[in-house]
C-alpha positions as CSV (number, residue, x, y, z in Angstrom):
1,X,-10.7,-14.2,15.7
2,X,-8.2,-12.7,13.6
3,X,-9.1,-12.8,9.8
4,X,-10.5,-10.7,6.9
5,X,-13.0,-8.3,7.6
6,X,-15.4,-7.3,4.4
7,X,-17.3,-4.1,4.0
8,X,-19.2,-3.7,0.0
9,X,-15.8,-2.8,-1.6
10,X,-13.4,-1.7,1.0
11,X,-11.4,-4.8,2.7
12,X,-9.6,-4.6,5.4
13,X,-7.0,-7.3,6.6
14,X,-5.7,-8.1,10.4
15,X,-3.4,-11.0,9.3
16,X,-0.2,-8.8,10.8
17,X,0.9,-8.2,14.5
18,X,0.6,-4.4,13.8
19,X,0.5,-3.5,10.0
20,X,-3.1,-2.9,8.7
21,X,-4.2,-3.1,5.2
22,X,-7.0,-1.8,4.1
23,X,-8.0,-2.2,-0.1
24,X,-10.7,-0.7,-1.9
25,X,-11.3,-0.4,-5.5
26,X,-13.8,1.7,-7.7
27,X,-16.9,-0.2,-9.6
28,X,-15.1,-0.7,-12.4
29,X,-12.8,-3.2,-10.9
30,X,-14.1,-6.9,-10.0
31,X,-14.1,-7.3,-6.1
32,X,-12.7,-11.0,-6.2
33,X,-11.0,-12.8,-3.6
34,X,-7.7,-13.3,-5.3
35,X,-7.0,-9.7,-6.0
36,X,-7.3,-9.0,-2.5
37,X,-5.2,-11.8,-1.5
38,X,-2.9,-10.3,-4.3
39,X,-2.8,-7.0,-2.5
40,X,-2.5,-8.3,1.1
41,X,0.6,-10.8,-0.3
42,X,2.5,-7.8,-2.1
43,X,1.8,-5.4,0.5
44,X,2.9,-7.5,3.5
45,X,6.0,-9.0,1.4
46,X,7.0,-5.2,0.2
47,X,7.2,-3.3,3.4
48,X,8.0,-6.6,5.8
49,X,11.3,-5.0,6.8
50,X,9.7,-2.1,8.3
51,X,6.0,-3.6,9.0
52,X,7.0,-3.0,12.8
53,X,7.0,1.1,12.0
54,X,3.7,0.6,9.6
55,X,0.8,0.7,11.0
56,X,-1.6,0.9,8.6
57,X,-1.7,0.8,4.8
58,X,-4.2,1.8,2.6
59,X,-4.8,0.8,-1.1
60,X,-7.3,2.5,-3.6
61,X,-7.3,0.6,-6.9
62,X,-9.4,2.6,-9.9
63,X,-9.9,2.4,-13.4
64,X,-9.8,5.6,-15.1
65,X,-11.1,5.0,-18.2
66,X,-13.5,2.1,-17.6
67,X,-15.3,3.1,-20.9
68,X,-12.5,2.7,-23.0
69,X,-8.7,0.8,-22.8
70,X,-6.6,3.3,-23.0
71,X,-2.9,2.6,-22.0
72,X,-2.1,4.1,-18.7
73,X,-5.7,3.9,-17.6
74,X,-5.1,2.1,-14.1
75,X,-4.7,3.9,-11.0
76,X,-3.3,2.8,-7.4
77,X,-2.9,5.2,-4.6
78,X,-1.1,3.7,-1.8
79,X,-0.7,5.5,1.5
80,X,1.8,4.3,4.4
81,X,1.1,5.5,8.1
82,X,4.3,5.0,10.1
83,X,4.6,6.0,13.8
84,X,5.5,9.4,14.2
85,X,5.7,11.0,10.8
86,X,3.1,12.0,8.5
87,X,1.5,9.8,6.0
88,X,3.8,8.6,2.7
89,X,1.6,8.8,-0.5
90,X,2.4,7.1,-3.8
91,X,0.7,6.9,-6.7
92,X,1.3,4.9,-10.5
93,X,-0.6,4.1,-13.2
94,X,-0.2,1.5,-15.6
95,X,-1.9,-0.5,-18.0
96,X,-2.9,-3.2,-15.9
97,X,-4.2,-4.0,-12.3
98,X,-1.0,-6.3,-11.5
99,X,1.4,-3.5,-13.1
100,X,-0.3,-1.5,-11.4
101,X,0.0,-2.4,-8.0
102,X,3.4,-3.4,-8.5
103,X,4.8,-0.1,-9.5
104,X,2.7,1.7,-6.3
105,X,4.5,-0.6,-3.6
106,X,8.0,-0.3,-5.3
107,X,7.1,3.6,-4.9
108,X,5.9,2.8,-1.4
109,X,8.8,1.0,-0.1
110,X,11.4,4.0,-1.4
111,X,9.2,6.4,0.1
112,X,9.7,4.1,3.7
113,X,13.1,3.7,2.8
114,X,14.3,7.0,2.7
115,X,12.1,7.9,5.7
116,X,13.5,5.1,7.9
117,X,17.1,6.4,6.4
118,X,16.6,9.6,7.9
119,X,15.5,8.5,11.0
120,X,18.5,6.4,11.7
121,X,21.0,9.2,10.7
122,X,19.0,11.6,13.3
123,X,19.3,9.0,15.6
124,X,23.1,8.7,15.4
125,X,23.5,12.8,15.3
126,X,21.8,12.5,18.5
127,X,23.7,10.2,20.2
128,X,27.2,11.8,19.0
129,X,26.1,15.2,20.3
């Protein structure tokens, strides 16, 4: 059956034909159900243009000042792996978890952007040559 998987922190999701997720956070961020439907929503919704080329995506989520609230102090690290070209990494910080994880997969979907860009203008060199 195709569903959530869970493992202590790290979550991996199988909801798409080919595009993994997997989320993790540190201990300083609650592991609730809603943030990783959160993720799993934004992810899929961000990259679903080019979810046939993703296969996997992972998502770390940390707080790095969990002592204190300091502005800035959220961290996400988002890494694309699309067939045939080395793994896209992001990162953003931000103030807050949501903030956070919206300014990563904005990152992430420029980063896919540009690499599906190039791809298609290879393509058409090669087929004029």
């Amino acid at each position: 059956s195709i569903g959530a998987i869970r493992a202590s922190s790290e979550h991996v999701f199988l909801k798409d034909f080919k595009m993994l997720i997997q989320f993790s956070t540190d201990h300083h961020i609650g592991h609730h159900p809603s943030l990783h439907d959160h993720v799993d929503a934004l992810v899929r919704k961000t990259l679903h243009p080019f979810r046939s080329h993703i296969t996997r995506v992972d998502v770390h989520l940390t707080d790095e000042n969990a002592h204190a609230n300091h502005a800035n102090d959220k961290r996400c690290v988002m890494e694309a792996r699309l067939d045939g070209v080395q793994p896209l990494v992001v990162t953003a910080t931000a103030s807050n978890v949501a903030a956070v994880l919206d300014a990563a997969s904005r990152k992430l979907r420029r980063s896919v952007v540009r690499v599906e860009a190039k791809r298609r203008s290879r393509r058409v060199r090669t087929r004029l040559v």
